[in-house]
N, C-alpha and C positions, 0 to 999 in steps of 0.2 A: 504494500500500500504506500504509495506518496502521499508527503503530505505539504502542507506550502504554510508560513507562518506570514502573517501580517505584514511582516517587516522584510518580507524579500526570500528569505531562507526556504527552501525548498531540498526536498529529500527522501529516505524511506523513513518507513518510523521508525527503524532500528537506528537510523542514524538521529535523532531527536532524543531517544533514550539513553543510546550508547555512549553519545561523544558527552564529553567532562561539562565540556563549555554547553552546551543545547540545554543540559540540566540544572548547571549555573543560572543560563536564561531562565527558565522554568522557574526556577528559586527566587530569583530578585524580582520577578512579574506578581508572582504569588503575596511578593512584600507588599506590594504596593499599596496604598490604598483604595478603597473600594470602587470609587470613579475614578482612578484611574487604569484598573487590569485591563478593559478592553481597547481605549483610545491608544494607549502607549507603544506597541507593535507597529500600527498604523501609523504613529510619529515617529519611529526609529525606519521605517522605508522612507523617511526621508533624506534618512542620511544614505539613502542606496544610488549607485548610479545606474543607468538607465541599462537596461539586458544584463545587470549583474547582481551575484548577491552577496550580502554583508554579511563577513566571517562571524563564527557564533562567537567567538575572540572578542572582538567587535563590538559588534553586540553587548556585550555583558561588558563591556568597559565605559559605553553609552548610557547603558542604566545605569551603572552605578552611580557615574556624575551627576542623573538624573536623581538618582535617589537621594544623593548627597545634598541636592539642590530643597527637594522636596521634605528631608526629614528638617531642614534648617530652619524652613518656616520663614523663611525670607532671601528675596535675590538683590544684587548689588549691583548698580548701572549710575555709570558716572560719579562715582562716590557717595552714592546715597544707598538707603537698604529701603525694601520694601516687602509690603507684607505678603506672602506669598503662601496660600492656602489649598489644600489638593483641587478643590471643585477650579480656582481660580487657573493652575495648571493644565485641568480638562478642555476649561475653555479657550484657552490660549494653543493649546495644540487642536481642537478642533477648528476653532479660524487658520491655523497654519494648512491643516487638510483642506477646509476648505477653498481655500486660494493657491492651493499648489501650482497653477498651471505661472502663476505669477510670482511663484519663489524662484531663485537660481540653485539649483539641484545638480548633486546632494549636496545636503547641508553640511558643513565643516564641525561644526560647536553646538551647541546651545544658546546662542547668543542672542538669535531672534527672536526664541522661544520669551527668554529672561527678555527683552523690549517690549515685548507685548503685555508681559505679568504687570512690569514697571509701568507701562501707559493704563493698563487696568487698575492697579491695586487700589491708587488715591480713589477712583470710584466707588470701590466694591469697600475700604473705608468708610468712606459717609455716606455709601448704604446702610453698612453695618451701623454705624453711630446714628445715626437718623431712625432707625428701627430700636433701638437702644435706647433713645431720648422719648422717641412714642410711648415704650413700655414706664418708662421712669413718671410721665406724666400719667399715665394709666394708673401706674398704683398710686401717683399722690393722687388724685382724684378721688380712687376707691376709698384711701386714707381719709382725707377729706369728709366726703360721703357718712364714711362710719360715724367718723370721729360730730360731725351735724346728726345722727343719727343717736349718739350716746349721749349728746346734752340735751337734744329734746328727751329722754328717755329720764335723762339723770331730773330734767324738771320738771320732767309728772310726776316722778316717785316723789320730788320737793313738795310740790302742792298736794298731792297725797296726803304727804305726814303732815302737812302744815294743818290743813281740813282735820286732821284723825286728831290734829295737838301731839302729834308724836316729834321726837326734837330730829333736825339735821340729820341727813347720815354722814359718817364719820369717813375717813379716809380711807380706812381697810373695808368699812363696805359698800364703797364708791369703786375699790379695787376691784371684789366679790362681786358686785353687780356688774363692774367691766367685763373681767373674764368669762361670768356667765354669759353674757352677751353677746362674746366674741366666739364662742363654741357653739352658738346655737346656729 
């Protein structure tokens, strides 16, 4: 049985299980993160040149920079660092699939890869902050809410006792009545 991988490699299946390096590949695709096991194949035939294929050597020297890049959590361009998140990685190599016919091929580096995280990250930043700040005002509100919710609460139990002639509640059953309140 032949079999043809993502990234160029093609062969029997004995030679996919046998050779050291096809296993290695197998091993560091397996690391990967979740989005990224299947795009990543697909981005390593970029670095293939055209009727050839990319030693499994190769290969696994590609991922690992790759992996190096990814487990960092951020890429460096121009002297700056940015935030660089697996989903973010996914996207930046499926825009790279997507415009291949307008990359110069194959690719040398990672280098493109890392320009595009860099032009993303600041967005996918103050997406994340911006959904961050939504929830922050969410819970003050809900805070808020309660909190107008336990002084009318706290000023009928007042009028209550005032009506009954019973005195003030005190602080620890101002506390009692909070907690109760906040459990129900």
């Amino acid at each position: 049985m032949l079999l043809t991988c993502p990234c160029g490699i093609h062969g029997s299946i004995e030679l996919f299980t046998a050779d050291e390096h096809a296993r290695r590949f197998q091993q560091l695709v397996d690391k990967l993160p979740p989005e990224l096991r299947s795009i990543t194949p697909y981005y390593l035939g970029l670095f293939r040149a055209p009727k050839r294929r990319i030693a499994w050597e190769r290969a696994c020297r590609l991922l690992e920079d790759l992996r190096a890049l990814i487990d960092s959590g951020e890429v460096h361009r121009r002297g700056r660092a940015f935030m660089a998140t697996p989903p973010l990685f996914a996207a930046a190599m499926q825009q790279m699939l997507d415009g291949r016919d307008r990359l110069d091929l194959p690719l040398a580096n990672h280098n493109y890869l890392i320009a595009i995280i860099a032009g993303e990250s600041p967005r996918a930043a103050s997406a994340a902050e911006a959904a961050s700040e939504s929830l922050r005002q969410l819970a003050s509100q809900q805070r808020k809410g309660s909190d107008a919710h336990l002084a009318t609460l706290f000023a009928s139990e007042e009028a209550a006792r005032k009506r009954l002639g019973m005195p003030p509640m005190t602080d620890a059953e101002r506390d009692q009545f909070k907690a109760k309140e906040m459990h129900q």
